[in-house]
N, C-alpha and C positions, 0 to 999 in steps of 0.2 A: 546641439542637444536641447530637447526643450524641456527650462524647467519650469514647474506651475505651484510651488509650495517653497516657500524658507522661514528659517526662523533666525530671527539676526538680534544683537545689541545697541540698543541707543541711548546716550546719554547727552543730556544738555549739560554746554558751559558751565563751569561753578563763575560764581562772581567774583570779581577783585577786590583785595581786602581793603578797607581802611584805611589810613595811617595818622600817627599820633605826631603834628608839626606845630612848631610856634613860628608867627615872623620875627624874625631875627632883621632887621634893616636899622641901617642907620639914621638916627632923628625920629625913631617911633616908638620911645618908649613904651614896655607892657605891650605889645605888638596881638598879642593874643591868642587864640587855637587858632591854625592855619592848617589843617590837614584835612584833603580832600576825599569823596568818596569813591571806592572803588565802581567799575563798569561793571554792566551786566557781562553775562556769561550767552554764548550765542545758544541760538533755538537750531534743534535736530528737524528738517523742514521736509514733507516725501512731494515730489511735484510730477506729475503725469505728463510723460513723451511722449508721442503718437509717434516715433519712429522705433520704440523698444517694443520685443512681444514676447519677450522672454527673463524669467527671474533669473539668468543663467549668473548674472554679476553677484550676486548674492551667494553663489554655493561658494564662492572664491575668499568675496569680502564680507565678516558678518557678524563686526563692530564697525560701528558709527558713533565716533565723538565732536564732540564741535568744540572750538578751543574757549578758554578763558577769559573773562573780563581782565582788563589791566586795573592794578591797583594803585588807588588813589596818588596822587601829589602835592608835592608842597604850595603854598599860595593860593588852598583853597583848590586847587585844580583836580577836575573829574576824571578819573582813568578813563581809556577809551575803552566803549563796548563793542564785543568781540564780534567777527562775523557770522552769519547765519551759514549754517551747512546745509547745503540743497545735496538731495539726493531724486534722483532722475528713477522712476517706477512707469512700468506698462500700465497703458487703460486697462480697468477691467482688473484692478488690483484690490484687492480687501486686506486692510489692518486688524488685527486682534489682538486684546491684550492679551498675554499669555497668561499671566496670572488673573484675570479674572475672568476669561475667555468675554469682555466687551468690545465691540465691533467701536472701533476708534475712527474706520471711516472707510466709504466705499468708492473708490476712486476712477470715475469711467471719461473726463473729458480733459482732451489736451489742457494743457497748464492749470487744471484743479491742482490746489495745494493740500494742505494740512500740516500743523505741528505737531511734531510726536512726541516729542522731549522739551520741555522749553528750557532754556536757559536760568540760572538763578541770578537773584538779583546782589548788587554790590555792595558790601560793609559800608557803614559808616562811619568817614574819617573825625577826628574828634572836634573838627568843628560845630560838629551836630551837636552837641553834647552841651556844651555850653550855655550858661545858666545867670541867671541873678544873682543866683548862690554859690554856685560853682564855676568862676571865668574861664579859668585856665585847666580844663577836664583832661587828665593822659587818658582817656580813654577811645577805643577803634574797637572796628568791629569787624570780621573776616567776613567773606563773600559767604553766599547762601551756594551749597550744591545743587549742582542742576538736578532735573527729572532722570529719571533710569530706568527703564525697563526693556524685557523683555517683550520681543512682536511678533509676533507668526503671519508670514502673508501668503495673502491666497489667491494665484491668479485664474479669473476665468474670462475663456475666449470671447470677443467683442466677435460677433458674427451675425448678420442679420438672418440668416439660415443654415440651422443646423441638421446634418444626415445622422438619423440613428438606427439602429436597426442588430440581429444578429453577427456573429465574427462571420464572412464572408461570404454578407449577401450582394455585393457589390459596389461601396460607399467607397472606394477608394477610385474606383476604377472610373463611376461618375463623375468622381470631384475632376479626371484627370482629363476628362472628356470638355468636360465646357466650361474650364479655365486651364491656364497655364501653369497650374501647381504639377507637381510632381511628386505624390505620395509614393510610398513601398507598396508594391503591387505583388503578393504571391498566391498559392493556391493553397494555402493552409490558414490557421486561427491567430486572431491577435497579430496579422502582419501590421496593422494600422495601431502604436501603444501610444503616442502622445496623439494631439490635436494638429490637422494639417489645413489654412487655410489657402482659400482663392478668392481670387475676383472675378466674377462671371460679368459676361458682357454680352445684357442679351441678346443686342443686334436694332434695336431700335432707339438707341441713344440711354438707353437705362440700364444700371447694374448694380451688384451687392456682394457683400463677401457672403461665402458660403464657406462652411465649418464640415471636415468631413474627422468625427466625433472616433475613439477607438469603439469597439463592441461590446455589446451586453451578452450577458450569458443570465442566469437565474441566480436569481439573490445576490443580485450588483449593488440593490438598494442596504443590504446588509456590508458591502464591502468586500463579494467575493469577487471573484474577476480580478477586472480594473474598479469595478465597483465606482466610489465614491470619487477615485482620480477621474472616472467618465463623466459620470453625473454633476460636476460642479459648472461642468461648462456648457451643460445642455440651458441652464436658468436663464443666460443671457442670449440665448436666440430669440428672435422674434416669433420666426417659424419655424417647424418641427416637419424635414422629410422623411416619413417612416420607410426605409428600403427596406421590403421583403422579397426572397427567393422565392417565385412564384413558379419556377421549376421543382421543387421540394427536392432538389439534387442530392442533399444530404441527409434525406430519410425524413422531413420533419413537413409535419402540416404548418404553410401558408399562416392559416388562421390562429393557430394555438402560436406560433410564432409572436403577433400580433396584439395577438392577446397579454402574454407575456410582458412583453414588453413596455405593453402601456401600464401594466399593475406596478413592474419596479419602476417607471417615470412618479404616477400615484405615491408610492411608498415612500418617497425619495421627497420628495416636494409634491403636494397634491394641486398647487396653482398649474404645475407642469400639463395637467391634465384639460385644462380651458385655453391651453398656447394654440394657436391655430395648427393644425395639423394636414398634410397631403400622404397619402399614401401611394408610394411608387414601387408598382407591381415589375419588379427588376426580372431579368434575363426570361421574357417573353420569347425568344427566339430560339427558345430549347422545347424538347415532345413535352407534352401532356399540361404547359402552362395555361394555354387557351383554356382547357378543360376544369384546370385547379382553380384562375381569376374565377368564371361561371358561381364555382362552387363559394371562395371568397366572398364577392357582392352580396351574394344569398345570406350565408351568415352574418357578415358583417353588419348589414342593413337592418337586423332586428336588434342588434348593440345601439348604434348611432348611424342612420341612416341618412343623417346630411353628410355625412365625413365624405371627402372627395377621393376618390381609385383614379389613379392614370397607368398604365399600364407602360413600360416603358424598355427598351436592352440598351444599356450602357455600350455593349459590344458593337453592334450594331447602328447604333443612332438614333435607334424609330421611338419615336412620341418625347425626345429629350428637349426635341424646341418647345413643346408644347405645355410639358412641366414647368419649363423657365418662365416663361410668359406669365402662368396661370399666379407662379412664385413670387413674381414681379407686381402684379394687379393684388395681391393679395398683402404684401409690404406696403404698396401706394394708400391702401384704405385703412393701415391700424396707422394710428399718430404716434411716433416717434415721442419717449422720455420726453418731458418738457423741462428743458433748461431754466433754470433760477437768475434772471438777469442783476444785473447787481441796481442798485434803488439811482434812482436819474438826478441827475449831478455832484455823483459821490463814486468815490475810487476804491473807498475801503468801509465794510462796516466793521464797526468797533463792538466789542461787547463787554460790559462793565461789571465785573462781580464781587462781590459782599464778601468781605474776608473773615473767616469764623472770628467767633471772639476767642479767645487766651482761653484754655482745660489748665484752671488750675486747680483739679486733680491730681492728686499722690495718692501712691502706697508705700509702709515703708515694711523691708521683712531684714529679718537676722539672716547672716550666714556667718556664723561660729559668731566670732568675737565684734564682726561690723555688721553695723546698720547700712541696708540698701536701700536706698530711696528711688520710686519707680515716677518719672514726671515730664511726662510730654515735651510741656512747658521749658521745664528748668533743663531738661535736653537740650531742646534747640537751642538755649539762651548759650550754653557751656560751648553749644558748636560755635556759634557766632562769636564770643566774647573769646577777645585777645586777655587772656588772663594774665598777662605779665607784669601788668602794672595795679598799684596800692588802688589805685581806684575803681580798677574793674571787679576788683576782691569785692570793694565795700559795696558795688552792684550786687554781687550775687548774696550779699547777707544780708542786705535789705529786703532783696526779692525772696529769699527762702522765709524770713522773717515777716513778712507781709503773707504770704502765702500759708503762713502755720505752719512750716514745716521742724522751725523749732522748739513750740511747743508742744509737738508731736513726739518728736525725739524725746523730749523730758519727760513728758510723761511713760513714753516704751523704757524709761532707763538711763538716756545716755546720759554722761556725767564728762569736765574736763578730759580731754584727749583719747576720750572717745571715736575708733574709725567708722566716718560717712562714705559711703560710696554713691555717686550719681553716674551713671554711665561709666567712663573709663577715668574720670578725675575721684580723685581722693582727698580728704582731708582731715586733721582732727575735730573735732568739737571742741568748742572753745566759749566760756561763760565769761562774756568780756562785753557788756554792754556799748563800749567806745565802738563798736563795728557799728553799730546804729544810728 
């Protein structure tokens, strides 16, 4: 089954926490903070197979976690950080965030990578902490939670040429002619509903994958149809073979056929419209085609009169060499996406970014009898801090105190044992200068 769309979960590593140790050894008196930092948390990692061509693993599995940093040890020692989670994705795959609908990366060459989640980074054990003033700090800090979001991916076929055209004017039937694919072949609409590739081999030592696309109907560019599940994969052909029933077997004009078609390509993506295009005049071998192509060329030539007509019966075989060929010399002259070589005598570039400064911004509002305080800041601080010990308290009254948050409170009102709420912790107010 093929799937070309999923929406999955991924989360990076949280980090290992902290820990609050002293050296305890003998002959060292006053031994001092000894408590090491916790690891990072691993990064959620998508890395492109050239053997996958299907999202099929995705409809099954659709959370991705990567495990934990370890938390710190005694003697100073650094937890270990946790491993990276590769997850194995088809060329031709697109990341979206789902909540912002931003394009996280577009992924079409074997082993490109990309981080989608990173991991967070690991507490600080209380060795950090330690001061001139302060030697022997009980103070740690819990890991940072990793990244979390939601991704929508979206695969579109890597095919150097793509067949589009009306539901059965032939595209299945060519693709089956000059490769070894093996599409569903019937005499009715929409037998062709996912994407079927092949490998053509022209016969002169050259070949390419050819895409044979499901069918358009009218207002595909709208999402009737197959609509938008056809059209995502037409972007990534090089070439565009137009197959039209040049028999008009099913009541329909050739040209208005044509015509059509190339308005929802326009409507859809308008660069679609400048993708080199052939036009393959399909099932020639039936009454009144000779007469319809005539009629064809006529019109079409006052549209765009360089566009190429070959006239061709899949049934039959006649002019299918002759398409390949022309398909082939027409691949040879557009240059192929130009890869990004990586910079010469370096394995990895690194890239260095400016970390905001501290919002310390509040808001504080009542609900009934407590004060809620609303603060970025002193969030993240409450997530990180091991609040269990006298010194991690005396952090956060400094920091509220520094911040204004307590003279904020006094002036709204609060008084002794007054309730503060910050996030999910609570506490009284308390007019005890010694916290400072």
């Amino acid at each position: 089954m093929f799937v070309d769309k999923a929406k999955i979960y991924v989360k990076g590593g949280d980090g290992g926490d902290g820990i609050v140790a002293f050296r305890r050894e003998k002959y060292v008196p006053d031994g001092g903070p000894a408590g090491g930092d916790g690891g990072r948390g691993g990064d959620v990692i998508f890395r492109v197979d050239e053997g996958l061509r299907t999202l099929m693993d995705f409809r099954y599995q659709r959370h991705f976690k990567a495990d934990k940093g370890i938390k710190g040890r005694n003697r100073s020692q650094h937890g270990a950080n946790a491993d990276h989670m590769i997850v194995r994705i088809p060329p031709g795959t697109m990341l979206i965030d789902d909540d912002t609908q931003e394009i996280i990366a577009d992924l079409t060459r074997h082993g490109q990578q990309v981080v989608v989640a990173r991991g967070g980074r690991g507490g600080r054990g209380n060795a950090r902490f330690a001061t001139a003033a302060n030697k022997a700090p009980e103070l740690a800090e819990n890991g940072e939670e990793g990244q979390e979001r939601y991704i929508v991916m979206e695969l579109k076929v890597m095919a150097d040429v793509g067949l589009v055209g009306f539901p059965s004017v032939g595209k299945s039937t060519l693709l089956s002619v000059v490769s070894a694919a093996q599409p569903k072949i019937g005499a009715y609409h929409f037998t062709t509903i996912t994407p079927n590739l092949g490998v053509v081999d022209v016969g002169d030592g050259r070949s390419f994958v050819m895409a044979d696309l499901p069918g358009l109907i009218e207002g595909a560019s709208e999402g009737i149809g197959l609509g938008h599940e056809f059209l995502r994969h037409v972007e990534r052909t090089r070439i565009i073979i137009h197959v039209v029933d040049m028999s008009g077997s099913e009541g329909r004009d050739p040209f208005e056929d044509w015509v059509l078609i190339n308005d929802e390509l326009k409507q859809y993506n308008a660069a679609l419209i400048d993708r080199p295009q052939i036009v393959a005049a399909n099932k020639m071998d039936m009454p009144e085609s000779e007469e319809n192509l005539i009629a064809f060329r006529e019109r079409v030539a006052e549209l765009r009169p360089d566009l190429e007509i070959m006239p061709i019966s899949s049934l039959t075989r006649q002019g299918v060499q002759e398409l390949l060929y022309r398909a082939t010399d027409i691949l040879d002259s557009i240059p192929v996406a130009p890869v990004v070589e990586e910079v010469s005598g370096t394995t990895e570039r690194k890239v260095y970014k400016l970390e905001a400064e501290d919002d310390n911004s509040f808001t504080i509002t009542r609900d009934n009898e407590t004060y809620v305080v609303n603060s970025p800041r002193i969030e993240k601080m409450l997530k990180r801090m091991q609040l269990s010990t006298h010194d991690a308290i005396l952090k956060l009254a400094r920091t509220l105190r520094h911040m204004g948050v307590d003279a904020e409170l006094r002036k709204r009102g609060a008084v002794e044992g007054t309730i503060v709420r910050i996030g999910e912790f609570e506490f009284e107010f308390v007019e005890n200068s010694s916290y400072y």
